[in-house]
C-alpha positions in Angstrom: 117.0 114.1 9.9 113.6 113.3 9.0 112.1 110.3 9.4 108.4 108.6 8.0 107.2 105.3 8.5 104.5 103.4 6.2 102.7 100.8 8.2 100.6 98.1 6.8 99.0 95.4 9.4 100.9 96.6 12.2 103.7 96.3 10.7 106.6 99.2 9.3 107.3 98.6 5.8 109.2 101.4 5.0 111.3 103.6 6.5 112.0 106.8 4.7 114.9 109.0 6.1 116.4 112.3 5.0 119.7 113.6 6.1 121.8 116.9 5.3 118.8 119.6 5.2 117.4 116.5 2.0 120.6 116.2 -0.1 120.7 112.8 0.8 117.3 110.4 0.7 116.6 106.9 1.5 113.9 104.4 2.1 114.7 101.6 4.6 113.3 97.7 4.6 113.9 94.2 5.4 113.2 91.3 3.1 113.9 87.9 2.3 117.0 88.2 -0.4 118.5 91.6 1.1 117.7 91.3 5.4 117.7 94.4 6.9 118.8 97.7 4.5 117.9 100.7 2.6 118.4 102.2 -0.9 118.8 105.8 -1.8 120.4 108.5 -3.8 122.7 111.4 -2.8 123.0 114.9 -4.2 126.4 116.4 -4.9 128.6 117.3 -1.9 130.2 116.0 1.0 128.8 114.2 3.7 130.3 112.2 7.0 127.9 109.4 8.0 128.8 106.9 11.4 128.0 103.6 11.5 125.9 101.8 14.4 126.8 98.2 12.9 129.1 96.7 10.0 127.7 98.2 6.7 127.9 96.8 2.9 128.0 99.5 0.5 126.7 99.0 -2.6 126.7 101.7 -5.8 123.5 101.6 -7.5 124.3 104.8 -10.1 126.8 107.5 -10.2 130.1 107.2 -8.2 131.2 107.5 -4.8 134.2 109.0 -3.5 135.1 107.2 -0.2 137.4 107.7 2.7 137.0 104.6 4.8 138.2 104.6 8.7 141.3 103.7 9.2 142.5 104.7 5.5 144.5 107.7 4.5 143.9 107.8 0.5 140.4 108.6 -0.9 138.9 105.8 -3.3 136.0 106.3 -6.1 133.3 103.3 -6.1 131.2 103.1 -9.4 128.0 101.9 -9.9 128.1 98.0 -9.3 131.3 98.2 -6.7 131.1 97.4 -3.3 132.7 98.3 -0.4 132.6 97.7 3.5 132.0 100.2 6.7 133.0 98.7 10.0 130.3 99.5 13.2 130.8 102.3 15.4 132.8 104.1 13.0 132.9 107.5 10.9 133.3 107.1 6.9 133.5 110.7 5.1 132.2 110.6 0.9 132.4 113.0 -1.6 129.6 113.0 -4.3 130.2 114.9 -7.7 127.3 113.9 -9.3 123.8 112.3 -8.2 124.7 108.7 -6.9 122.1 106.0 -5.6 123.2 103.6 -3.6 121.9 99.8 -1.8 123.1 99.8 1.9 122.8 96.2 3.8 123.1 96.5 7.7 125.4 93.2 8.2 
């Protein structure tokens, strides 16, 4: 995982963060209207990500294939669907085609 921070007055704006040798990209912030999250896009493949906290997923673009904890069937999320990662947990996605994606740390 790589990880750059942009600083303006002392203070980190953005957080970018690469995972999966850069299939899968995001830039983190806070603001106002969102509180604490970050937005990015996934590459095809399959990828398990764990959770420190709960987590609202939300599908940008593309599609997301999702095996939640706790569930036994796989579900596909399109682009304006949300769905819900519990903290300290493992969730497990399958990507098909390139897929951004808003995540919001609850």
């Amino acid at each position: 995982m790589g990880v750059n921070l942009i600083m303006r007055r002392g203070l980190i704006m953005l957080q970018s963060n690469e995972y999966f040798s850069g299939k899968v990209k995001s830039i983190g912030f806070t603001s106002s209207s969102t509180g604490r999250a970050s937005v990015g896009v996934m590459a095809e493949g399959e990828y398990t990500f764990g959770t420190a906290e709960p987590e609202e997923m939300t599908v940008v673009s593309g599609a997301l294939k999702v095996l939640l904890p706790g569930t036994v069937e796989w579900r596909v999320y399109t682009a304006g669907e949300v769905f819900n990662v519990p903290g300290h947990s493992e969730f497990h996605l399958q990507v098909a085609e390139p897929t951004s994606y808003l995540c919001r740390y609850l």
